[in-house]
N, C-alpha and C positions, 0 to 999 in steps of 0.2 A: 788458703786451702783450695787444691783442684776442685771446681764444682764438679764433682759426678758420684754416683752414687758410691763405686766402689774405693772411692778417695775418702769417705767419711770418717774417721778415726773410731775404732774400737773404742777407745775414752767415751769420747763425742757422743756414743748410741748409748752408753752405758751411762752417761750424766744428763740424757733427755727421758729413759726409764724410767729414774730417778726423781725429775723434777716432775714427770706425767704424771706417775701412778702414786694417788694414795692409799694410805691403810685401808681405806673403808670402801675403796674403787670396785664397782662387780666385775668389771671388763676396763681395760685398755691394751692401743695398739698403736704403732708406726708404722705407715704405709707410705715407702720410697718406690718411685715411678720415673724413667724414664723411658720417654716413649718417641718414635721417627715414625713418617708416613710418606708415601709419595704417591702422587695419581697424573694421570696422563689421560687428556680427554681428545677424541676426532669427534671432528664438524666440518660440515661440505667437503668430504674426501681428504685432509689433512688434519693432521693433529694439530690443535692450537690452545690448547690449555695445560702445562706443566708445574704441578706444584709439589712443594719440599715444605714439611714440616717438622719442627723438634721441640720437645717438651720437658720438664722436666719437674720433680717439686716432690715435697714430703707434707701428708694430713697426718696429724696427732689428733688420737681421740682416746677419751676417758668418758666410761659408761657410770652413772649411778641411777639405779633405778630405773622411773623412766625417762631420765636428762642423759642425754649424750653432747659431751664439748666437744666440738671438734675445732681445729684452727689447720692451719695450712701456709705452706710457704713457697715459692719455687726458687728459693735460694740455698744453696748447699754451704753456706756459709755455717759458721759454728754460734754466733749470735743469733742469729733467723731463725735456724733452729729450735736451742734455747726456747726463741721468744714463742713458737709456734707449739713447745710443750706445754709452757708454766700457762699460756694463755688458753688450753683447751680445757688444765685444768680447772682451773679459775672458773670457765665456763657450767665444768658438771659442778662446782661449789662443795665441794675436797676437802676432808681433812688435810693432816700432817702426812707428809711424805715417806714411802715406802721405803724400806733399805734396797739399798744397789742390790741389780741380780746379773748375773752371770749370763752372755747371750751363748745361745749353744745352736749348730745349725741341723736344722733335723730336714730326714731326707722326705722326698714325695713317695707317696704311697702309690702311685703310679702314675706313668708317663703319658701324655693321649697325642702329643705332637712332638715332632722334632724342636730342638731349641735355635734353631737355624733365621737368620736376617731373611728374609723371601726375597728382598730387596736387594742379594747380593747375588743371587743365584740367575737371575736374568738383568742384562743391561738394558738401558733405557731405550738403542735399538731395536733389539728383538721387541720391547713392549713396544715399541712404536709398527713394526711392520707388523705386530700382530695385530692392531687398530688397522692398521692399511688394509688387510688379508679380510677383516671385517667388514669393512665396506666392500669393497674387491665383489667378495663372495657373494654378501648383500644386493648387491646389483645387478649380478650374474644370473640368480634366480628368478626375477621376475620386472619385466622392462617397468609394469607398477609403480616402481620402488622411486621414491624422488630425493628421498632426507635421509641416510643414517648419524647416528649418534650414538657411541660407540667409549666405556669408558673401563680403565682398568688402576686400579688401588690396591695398594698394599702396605701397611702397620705393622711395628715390633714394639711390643711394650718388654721393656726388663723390669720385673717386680720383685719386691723384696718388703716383707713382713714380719715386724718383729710384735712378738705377743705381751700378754701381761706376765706369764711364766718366763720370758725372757728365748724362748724359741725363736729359732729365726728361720724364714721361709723364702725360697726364691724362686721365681720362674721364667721363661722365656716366652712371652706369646705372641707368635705371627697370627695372619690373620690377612687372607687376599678376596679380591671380588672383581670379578667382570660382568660389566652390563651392557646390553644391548637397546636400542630403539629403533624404529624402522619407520619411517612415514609414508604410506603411498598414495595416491592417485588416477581417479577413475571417471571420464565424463563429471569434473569438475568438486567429486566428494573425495576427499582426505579424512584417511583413517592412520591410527597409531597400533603398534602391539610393538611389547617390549620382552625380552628375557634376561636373567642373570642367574649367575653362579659366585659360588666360592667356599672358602673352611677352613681351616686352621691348617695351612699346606705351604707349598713353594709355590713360585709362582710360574715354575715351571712345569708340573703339571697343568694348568690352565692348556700349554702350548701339548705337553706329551699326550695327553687323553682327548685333545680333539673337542675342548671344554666352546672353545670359539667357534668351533665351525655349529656343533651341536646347537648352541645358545643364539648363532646368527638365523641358522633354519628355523629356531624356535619363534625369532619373531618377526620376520618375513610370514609365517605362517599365520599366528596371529592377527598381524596387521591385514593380510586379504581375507581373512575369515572375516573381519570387522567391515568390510565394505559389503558384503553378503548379506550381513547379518540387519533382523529386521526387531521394531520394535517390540519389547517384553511386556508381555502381559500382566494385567495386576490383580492379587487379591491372593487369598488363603488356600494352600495347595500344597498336596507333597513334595519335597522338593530332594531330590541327591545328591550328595557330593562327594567330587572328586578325590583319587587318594594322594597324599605331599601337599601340597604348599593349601589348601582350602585346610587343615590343620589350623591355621590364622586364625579363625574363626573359636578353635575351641582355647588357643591362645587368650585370643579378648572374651569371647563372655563368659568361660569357666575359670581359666587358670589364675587372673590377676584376684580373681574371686576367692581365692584359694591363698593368696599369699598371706603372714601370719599377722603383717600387722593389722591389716585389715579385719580379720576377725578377733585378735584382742580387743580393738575398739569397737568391737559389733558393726562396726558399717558393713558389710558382706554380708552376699544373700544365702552364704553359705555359714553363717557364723552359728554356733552355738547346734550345730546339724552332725557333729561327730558321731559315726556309727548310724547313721540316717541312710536309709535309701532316697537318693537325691539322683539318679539316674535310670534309664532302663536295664532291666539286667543283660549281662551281654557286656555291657560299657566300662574298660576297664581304661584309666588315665595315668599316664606315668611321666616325672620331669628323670630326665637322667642327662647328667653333667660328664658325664662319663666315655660318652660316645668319640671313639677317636676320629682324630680332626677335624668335629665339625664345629660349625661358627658358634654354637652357644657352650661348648665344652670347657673346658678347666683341670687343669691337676687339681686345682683348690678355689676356693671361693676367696672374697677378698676381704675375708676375715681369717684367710689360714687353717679353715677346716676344708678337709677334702670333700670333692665333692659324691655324691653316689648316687644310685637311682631310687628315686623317691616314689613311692606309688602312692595316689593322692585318692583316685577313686576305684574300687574293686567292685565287680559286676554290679554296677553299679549304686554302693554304699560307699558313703566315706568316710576315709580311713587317714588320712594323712592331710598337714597345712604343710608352704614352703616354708622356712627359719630362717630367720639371720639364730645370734646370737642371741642377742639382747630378748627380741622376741618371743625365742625360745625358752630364756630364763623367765621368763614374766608370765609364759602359758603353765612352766612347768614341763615341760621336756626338753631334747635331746634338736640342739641345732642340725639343721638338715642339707648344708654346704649352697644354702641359697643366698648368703649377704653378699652383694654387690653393690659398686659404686661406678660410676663412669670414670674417675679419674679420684688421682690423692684429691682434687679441692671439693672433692662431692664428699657427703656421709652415705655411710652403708643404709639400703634398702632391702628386704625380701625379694627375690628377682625369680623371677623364673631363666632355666638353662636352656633343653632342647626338651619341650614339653610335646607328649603326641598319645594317639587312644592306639590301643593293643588290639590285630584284629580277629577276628572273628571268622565264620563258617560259611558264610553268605558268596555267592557268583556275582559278579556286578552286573554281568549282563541280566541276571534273573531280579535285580532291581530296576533296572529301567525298563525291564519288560512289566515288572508290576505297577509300574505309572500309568494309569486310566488316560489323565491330565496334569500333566508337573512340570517343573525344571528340572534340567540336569546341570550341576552349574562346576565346571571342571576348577577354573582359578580363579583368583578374587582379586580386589586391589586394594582401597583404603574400608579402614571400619573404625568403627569407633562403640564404648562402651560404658553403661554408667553401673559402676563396682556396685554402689548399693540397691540399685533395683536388680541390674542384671540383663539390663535392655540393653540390645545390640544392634547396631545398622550397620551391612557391609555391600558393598559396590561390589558385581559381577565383574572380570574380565573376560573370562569366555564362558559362557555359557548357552543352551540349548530347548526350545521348547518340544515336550513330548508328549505326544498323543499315543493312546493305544500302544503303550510299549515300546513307539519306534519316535525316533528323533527326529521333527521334522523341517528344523532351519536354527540357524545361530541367534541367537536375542543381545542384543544392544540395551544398554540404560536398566539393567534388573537389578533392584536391591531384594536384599536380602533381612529381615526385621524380625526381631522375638523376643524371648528371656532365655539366658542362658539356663538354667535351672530346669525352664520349661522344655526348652528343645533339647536338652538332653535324654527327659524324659519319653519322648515324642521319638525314641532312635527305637525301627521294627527289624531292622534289617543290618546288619556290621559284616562288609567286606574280609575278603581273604587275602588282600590286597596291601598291605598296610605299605606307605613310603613316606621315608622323610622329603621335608624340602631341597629344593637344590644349592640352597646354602644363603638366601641374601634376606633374613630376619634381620629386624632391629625394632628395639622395644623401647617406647617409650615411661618413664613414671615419676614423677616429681622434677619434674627438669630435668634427668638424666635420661641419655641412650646409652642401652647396651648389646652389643652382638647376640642374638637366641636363634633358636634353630625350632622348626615345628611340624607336627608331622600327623596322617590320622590315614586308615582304610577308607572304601567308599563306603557311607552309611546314603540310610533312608531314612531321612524326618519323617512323619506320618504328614505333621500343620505346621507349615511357617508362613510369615504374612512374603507376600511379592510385592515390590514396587515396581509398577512398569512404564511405557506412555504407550502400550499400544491404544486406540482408539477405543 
């Protein structure tokens, strides 16, 4: 048999339904994946890193209860197969086998991308002089500039889902990103600032919308704003943030919080708080999978339910967890098109899509005019988050100390420290401003990564702790 996905025999899919699903099964599914990637990296004015990858493989899972078997194969052969169904079942511990069902293919409920390769529409040329044009530009603005590092990637996954009702699902997902790093140089200090882009697109937009020149100025900028910049002060203080990509923030210590397995098992500091006022009023949170082309979007989850916009928190009471299936079955409602996987050999998790807070009535400038004493902290970089407290530490990339209203130098080394739960309630102030990120989410949960998108207006904490080294 051709290995690929659309060589599998009608038979073939119809005799692994078969051997998956038993009588007493709550859920199962066949999840065929094949997937290409290609990325092109410059370093010291030349490209020197090109790579080519291709994937390929089907996960069989059958749900009872709360045991999911899953098993996996990346051989399209018709024994592999087989062996990859009878063994997933085996795993949920299965009765007698269901009768053959009939696969039928049913269409998406709506489109959010082209079904298009990204990878076919620009040649490895043009990606490469647009890495060149990168640097080029990069060094033109400011003689500073010593190091760029400059990278561009691009993904097509073809999916295809068959259910336990014998539905079958298929989709096309691109998926492109360019990133920028810049290193400069000053009476012997070396700073960094970096930018990136991208979303569910070709990868010729990157070049038609000027995504490279944008993205190169963005961190050029950066990087001399970081040689400026003096050290952050510490301790307990209002603090702002920025609107687009500081969203991260309500990513890690609200949203994972919010995902459903976590509050079936009560680990989450949100669990058993349904219809609770758990934020300030004002604070509304929404995941929506829906959004066209951007990086956490989906026709459908990869469990075959479509995806839609979920609203988690409303002026600040909540009303909504993320679902897989399973999840959902076990709380007793209605999956909510959030089960993802990183690939067929992962099982499905709760995930968050393109999660971000709805905004509100507030000027920005009229919040950094009401800072006495605070940060203003625009973008952010690594954080980290612990689900069942809700304590969160995240690293500033640009941010600002303000006195009296007025901004008055860059800060270097500020963390950012709280309980998600707590600083939500601690929000006086919600921007008019609301923007997504510029596209370069990825999320980590169980060993898997997956592309999200995040996004929030500027808000005003009242109290969050600072971590600084000023003196």
């Amino acid at each position: 048999m051709n290995s690929s996905i659309l060589s599998i025999e009608h038979q073939t899919l119809n005799d692994m339904l078969h051997a998956l699903i038993p009588t007493d099964a709550d859920d199962a599914d066949l999840y065929l994946q094949h997937s290409m990637s290609e990325s092109l990296s410059l370093e010291e004015g030349r490209v020197k890193h090109v790579s080519a990858s291709t994937s390929q493989g089907m996960g069989a899972r059958v749900i009872k209860g709360e045991v999911s078997g899953h098993a996996y194969t990346d051989r399209f052969e018709r024994d592999a197969l087989m062996d990859a169904a009878k063994a997933a079942r085996a795993i949920a511990n299965t009765s007698s086998m269901k009768k053959p069902l009939n696969i039928t293919p049913l269409k998406l409920s709506h489109k959010l991308y082209l079904p298009n390769n990204p990878m076919q529409q620009v040649t490895m040329e043009q990606r490469k002089k647009l890495l060149e044009s990168v640097d080029s530009l990069a060094r033109s603005l400011d003689s500073r500039v010593e190091q760029v590092f400059a990278s561009v990637s691009a993904s097509f996954s073809k999916i295809h889902i068959i259910r336990m009702d014998g539905m079958h699902l298929s989709d096309d997902r691109p998926l492109v990103r360019l990133n920028v790093t810049v290193v400069v140089e000053e009476n012997g200090k070396r700073e960094t600032g970096g930018a990136g882009g991208g979303g569910r697109f070709d990868l010729s937009q990157l070049i038609e919308k000027n995504d490279a020149e944008h993205l190169t100025r963005e961190a050029v900028r950066l990087a001399l704003l970081n040689l400026e910049a003096k050290a952050a002060p510490a301790g307990t203080m209002p603090v702002v943030l920025g609107s687009g990509w500081p969203g991260i923030l309500l990513h890690e210590a609200v949203g994972h919080g919010l995902e459903g397995d976590f509050n079936r098992k009560g680990s989450s500091v949100f669990a058993e708080k349904m219809g609770q006022q758990v934020a300030a009023k004002g604070v509304t949170v929404v995941d929506d999978g829906t959004i066209p082309h951007r990086r956490g979007s989906l026709n459908f989850d990869d469990e075959g339910t479509p995806t839609q916009r979920n609203v988690l928190i409303e002026d600040g009471v909540l009303v909504g967890y993320l679902q897989d299936k399973q999840n959902a079955r076990l709380m007793g409602v209605a999956a909510t098109g959030n089960g993802r996987r990183e690939s067929y050999a992962d099982p499905v998790q709760p995930r968050m899509t393109n999660t971000f807070m709805l905004e509100g009535q507030d000027n920005p400038k009229d919040m950094l005019a009401s800072l006495d004493e605070g940060i203003y902290a625009v973008n952010f970089g690594g954080g980290q988050v612990d689900i069942t407290s809700g304590k969160f530490v995240f690293t500033t990339s640009e941010a600002y100390y303000v006195k009296n209203g007025v901004i008055q130098y860059p800060v270097k080394g500020a963390t950012l420290m709280g309980m998600g739960h707590e600083a939500l309630q601690k929000i006086s102030m919600i921007g008019n401003d609301l923007a997504l990120d510029p596209g370069v989410g990825t999320c980590g949960k169980g060993g898997q990564s997956v592309p999200v998108g995040v996004g929030m207006p500027s808000i005003r904490i009242d109290e969050l702790t600072v971590g600084g080294t000023q003196a």
